[in-house]
C-alpha positions in Angstrom: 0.0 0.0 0.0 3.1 2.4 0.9 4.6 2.0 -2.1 1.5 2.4 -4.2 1.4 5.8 -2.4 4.7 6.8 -3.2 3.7 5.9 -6.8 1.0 7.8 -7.1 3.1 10.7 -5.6 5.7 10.8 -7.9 3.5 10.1 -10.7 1.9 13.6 -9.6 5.2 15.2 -8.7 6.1 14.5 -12.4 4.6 16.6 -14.7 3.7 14.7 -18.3 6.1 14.5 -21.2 4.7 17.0 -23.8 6.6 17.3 -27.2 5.8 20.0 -29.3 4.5 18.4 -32.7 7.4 18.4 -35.5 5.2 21.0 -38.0 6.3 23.4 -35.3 9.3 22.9 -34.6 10.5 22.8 -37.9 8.4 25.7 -39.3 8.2 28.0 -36.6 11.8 27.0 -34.6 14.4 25.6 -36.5 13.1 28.3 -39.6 14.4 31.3 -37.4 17.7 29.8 -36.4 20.8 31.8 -37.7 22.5 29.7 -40.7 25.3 28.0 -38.0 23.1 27.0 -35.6 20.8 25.6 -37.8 23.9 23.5 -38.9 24.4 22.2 -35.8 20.5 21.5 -34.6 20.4 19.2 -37.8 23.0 16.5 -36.1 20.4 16.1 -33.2 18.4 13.8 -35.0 18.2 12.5 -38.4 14.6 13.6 -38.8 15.3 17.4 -38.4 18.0 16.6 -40.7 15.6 15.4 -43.7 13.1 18.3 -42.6 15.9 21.0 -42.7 17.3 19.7 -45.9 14.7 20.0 -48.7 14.7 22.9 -50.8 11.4 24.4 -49.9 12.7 24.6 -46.0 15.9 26.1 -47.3 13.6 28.8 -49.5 12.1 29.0 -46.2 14.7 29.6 -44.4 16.7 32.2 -46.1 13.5 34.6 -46.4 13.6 35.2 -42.6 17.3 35.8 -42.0 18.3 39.4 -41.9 19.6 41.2 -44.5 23.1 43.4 -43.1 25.8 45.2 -44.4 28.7 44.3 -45.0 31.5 45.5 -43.6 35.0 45.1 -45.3 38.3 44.9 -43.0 41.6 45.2 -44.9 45.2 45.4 -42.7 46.4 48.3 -42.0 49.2 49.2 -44.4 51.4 50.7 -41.5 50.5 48.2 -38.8 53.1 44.6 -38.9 51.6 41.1 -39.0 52.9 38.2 -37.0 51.1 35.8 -39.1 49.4 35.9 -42.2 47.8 38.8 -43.6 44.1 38.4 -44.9 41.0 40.7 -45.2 37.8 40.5 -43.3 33.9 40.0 -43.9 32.4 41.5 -41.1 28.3 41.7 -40.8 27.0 44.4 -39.0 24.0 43.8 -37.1 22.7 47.0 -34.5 20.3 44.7 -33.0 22.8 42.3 -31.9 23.5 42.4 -28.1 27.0 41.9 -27.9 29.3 41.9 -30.8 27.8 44.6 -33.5 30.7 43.5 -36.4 30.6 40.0 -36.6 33.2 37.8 -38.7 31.5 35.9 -41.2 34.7 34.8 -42.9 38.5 35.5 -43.2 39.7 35.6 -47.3 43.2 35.5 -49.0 44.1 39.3 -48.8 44.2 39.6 -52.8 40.4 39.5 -52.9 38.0 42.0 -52.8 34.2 42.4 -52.7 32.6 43.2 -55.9 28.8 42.1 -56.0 26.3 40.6 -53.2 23.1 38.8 -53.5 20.5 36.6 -52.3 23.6 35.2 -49.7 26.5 35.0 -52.7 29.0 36.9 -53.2 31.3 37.8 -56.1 35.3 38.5 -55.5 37.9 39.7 -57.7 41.6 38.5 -57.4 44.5 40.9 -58.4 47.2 38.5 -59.7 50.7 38.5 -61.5 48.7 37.7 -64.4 45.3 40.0 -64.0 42.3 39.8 -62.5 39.9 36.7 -62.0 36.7 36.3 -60.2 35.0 34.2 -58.5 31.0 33.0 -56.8 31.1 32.1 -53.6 28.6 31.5 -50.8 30.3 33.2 -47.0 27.8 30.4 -44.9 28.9 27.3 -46.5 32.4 28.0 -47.3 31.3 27.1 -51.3 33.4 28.4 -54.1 33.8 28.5 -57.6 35.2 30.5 -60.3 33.5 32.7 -63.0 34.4 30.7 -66.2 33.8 31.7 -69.9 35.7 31.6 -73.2 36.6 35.6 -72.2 38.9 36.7 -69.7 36.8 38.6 -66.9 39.4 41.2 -66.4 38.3 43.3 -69.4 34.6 44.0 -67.8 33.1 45.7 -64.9 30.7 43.8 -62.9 28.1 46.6 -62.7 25.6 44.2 -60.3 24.2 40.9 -59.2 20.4 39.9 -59.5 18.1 37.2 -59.8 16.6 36.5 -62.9 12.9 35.1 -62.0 11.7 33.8 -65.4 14.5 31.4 -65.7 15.1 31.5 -62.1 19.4 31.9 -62.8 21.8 34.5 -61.0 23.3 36.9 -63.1 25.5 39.2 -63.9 25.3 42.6 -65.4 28.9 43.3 -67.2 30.0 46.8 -69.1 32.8 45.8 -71.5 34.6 48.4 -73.1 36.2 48.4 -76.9 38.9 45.4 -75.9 36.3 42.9 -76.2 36.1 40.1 -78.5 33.7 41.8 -80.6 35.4 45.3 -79.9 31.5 47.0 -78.7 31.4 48.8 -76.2 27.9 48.3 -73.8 26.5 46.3 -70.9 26.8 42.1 -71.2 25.0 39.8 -69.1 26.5 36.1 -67.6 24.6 33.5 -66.2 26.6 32.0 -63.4 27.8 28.8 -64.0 27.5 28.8 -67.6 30.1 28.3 -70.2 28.8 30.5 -72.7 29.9 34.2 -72.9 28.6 37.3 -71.4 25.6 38.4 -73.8 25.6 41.9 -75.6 22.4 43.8 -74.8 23.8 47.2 -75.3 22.1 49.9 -73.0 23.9 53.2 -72.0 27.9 53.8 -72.0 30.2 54.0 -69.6 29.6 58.3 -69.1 25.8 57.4 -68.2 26.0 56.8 -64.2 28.1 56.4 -61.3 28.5 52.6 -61.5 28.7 52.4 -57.5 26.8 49.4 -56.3 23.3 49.3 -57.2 20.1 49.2 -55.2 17.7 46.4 -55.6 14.2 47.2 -55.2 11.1 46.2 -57.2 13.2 43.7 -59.3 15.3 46.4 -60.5 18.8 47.7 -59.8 19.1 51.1 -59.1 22.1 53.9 -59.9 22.9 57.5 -58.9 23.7 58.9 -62.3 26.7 61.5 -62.7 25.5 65.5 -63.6 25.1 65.6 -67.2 26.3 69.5 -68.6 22.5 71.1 -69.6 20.1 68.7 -67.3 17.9 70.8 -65.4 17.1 67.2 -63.1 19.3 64.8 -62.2 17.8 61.1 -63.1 18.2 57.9 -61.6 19.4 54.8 -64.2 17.6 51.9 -63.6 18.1 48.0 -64.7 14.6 46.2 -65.4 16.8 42.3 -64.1 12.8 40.5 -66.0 13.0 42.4 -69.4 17.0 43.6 -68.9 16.6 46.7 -70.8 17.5 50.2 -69.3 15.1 52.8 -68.3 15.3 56.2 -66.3 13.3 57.6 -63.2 13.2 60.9 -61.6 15.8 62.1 -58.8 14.3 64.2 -55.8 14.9 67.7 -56.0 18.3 68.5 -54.3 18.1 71.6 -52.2 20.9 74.2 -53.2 22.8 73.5 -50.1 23.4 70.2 -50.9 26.7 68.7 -52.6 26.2 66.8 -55.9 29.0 64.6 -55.3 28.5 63.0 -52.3 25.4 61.3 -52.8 24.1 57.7 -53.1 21.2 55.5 -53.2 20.4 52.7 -51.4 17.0 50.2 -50.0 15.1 51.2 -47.2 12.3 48.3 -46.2 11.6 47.6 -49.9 11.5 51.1 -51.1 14.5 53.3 -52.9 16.2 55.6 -50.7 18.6 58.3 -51.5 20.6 60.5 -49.6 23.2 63.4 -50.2 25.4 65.6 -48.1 26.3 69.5 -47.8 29.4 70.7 -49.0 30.8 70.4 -45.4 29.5 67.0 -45.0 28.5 67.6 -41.8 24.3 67.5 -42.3 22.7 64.4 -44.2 19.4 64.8 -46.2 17.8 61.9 -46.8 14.7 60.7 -48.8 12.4 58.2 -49.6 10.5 56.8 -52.6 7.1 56.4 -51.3 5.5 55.6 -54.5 7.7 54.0 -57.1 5.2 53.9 -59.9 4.7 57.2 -60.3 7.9 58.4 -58.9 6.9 60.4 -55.5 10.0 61.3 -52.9 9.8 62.4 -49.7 12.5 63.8 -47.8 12.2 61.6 -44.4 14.9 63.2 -42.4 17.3 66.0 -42.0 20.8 64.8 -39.9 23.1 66.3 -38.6 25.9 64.4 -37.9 27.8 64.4 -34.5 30.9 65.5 -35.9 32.3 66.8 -32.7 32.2 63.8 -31.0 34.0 62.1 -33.6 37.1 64.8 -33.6 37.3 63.9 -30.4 37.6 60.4 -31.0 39.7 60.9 -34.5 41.5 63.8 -34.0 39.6 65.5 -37.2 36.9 65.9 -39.5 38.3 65.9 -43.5 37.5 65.2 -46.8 38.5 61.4 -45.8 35.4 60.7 -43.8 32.6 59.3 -45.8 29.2 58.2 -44.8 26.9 54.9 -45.8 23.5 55.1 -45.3 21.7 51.2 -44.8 18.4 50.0 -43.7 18.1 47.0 -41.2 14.8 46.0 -40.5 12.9 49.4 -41.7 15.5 51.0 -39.2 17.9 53.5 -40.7 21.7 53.8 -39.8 24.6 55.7 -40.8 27.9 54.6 -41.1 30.4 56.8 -40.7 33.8 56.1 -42.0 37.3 57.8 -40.9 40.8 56.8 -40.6 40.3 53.1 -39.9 37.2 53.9 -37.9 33.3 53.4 -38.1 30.5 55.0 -36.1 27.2 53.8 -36.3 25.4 56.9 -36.2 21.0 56.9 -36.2 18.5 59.4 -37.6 19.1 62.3 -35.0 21.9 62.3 -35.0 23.1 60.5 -31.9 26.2 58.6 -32.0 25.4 55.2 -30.8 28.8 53.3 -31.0 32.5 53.4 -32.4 34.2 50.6 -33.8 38.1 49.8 -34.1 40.1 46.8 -34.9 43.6 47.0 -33.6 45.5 46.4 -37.3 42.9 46.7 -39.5 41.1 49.4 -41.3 37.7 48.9 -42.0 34.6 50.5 -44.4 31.2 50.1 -45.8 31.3 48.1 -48.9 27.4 49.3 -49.8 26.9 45.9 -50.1 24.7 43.4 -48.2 24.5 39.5 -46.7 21.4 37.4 -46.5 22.2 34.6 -45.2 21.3 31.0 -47.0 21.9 27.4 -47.0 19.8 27.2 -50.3 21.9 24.8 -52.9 23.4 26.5 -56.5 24.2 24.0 -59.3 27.1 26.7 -59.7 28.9 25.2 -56.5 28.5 21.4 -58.0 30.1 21.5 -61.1 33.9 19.6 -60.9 36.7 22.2 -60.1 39.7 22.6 -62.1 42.6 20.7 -61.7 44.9 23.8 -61.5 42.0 25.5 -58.9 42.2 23.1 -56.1 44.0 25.2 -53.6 42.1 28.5 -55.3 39.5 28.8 -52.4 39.1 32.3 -51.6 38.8 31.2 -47.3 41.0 31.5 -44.6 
């Protein structure tokens, strides 16, 4: 009789086994993870394995990770290496509670960012004999170089961008006279194909600023360069469905504001653009509220907390530059000076400093996503004489 007590006690000391059912776990948990750590949850069991492996998961997946900018750290030419030198992708993440500039991978120090998206990223190499390229995926350490029956060094990559109706990565090329075919214009190359970069014309090298674009509303997006005669400055925009060339409007600059230093970037799905005064010390920046019929608002006016950066730099010059990025429908600026960033928000406060003992670090304008999604790209057999040609550290 006791021990059927005690029994009964435990068994109501005990609360019940209760497993959350696998839809989810799966959908709503092991969806949100960061890329890593979804990695590692997989080698729990071999049925989260199968459920994080299949390609509509993955899709899954990579929609809800955060899209940040990238930071680039390079060593400081004046600062001496005990081992070996290489440059840094950093992501940088204002949300995150401890480390802000996170290392997403360390690189050979002869490449160089060029063009992001979707989670890839294209690099350049400088070498004895020119410069190659490569595709390459930060997450899952995949690599694999840009091959065609013309050398790579004789275009600039003007952008990367999905190509919906054949569902391919591309990449938007402007080749100058040295061509094969000796035309000057914009090419495009799929990604892992063998063929050449296709001629499809559009404007010359003169037309824009070819800084990196801004994706929004499947389009990329560049600042153009003041043409002598234009009473409105206009924005040159890349249809990546149809790839053909149009224009749109640029907001009205006030007179106070410097034509140079200006840029455009994405703000929660929408274009955003921003320019300086000639002292870059105030930041003006708008929004396209309506893209169809071309509406800009100017959202804010900044002025940035250059006081409290002489102290921290010693000066204010023409060296320091500003990046304006959107995280999450929040706006930041990043300021850049002598090795330095501050992360700077809309008024005007100066939220953090960031430093790296030996290395000197900026804004690339470009941004991570991250994803575990497969490319055919990455599968393709590598080339005898590439097998120590990975671009990681």
């Amino acid at each position: 009789m006791e021990s059927g007590t005690a029994a009964m006690a435990m068994a109501e000391a005990t609360p019940p086994r209760r497993c959350l059912p696998e839809e989810i776990v799966v959908w709503e948990i092991l969806v949100r993870l960061p890329a890593k750590s979804l990695l590692r949850c997989r080698a729990v069991c071999c049925a989260w394995r199968r459920a994080t492996s299949t390609r509509d998961f993955l899709l899954s997946h990579h929609g809800r990770q955060p899209t940040l900018p990238i930071v680039w750290g390079e060593p400081d030419s004046g600062f001496k290496y005990d081992d070996a030198c290489y440059n840094e992708l950093l992501a940088f993440d204002h949300r995150a509670a401890d480390a802000k500039l996170q290392t997403v991978a360390r690189v050979d120090q002869s490449y160089y960012p060029k063009a992001s998206c979707d989670g890839l990223l294209i690099l350049s190499k400088r070498g004895m004999t020119g410069t190659s390229y490569c595709v390459c995926n930060p997450v899952t350490r995949e690599h694999a170089p840009l091959r065609a029956p013309w050398d790579f060094g004789i275009f600039t990559i003007l952008g990367m961008y999905l190509h919906r109706p054949a569902d391919e990565y591309r990449l938007l090329l402007h080749g100058s006279i040295h061509t094969p075919k000796g035309t000057t214009g914009c090419y495009v190359f799929t990604l892992g194909s063998d063929h050449p970069p296709r001629y499809i014309g559009g404007p010359d090298a003169a037309a824009a600023s070819w800084y990196k674009p801004a994706s929004v509303c499947h389009s990329l997006h560049w600042y153009p360069k003041k043409h002598q005669g234009e009473s409105r400055l206009v924005i040159l925009v890349f249809d990546t469905m149809t790839e053909s060339f149009r224009h749109m409007h640029a907001p009205a600059r006030p007179t106070n504001s410097s034509i140079f230093e200006s840029s455009i970037f994405e703000i929660d799905g929408k274009l955003g653009f921003y320019g300086y005064n000639d002292a870059m010390e105030v930041l003006d920046i708008w929004v396209l509220r309506n893209y169809e019929d071309e509406v800009w608002v100017r959202e804010y006016n900044v002025k940035l907390p250059v006081e409290e950066i002489r102290g921290q730099v010693g000066c204010w010059d023409d060296d320091s530059y500003g990046s304006v990025v959107s995280v999450g429908g929040d706006v930041l600026l990043l300021v850049i000076h002598d090795g330095w960033m501050f992360y700077v928000n809309t008024d005007g406060e100066l939220v953090d400093s960031f430093h790296r003992y030996g290395q000197e670090i900026y804004a690339s304008d470009l941004r991570l996503k991250q994803t575990l999604v497969p490319h055919n790209f990455f599968m393709t057999p590598e080339d005898p004489h590439a097998v120590n040609a990975s671009p990681f550290l």
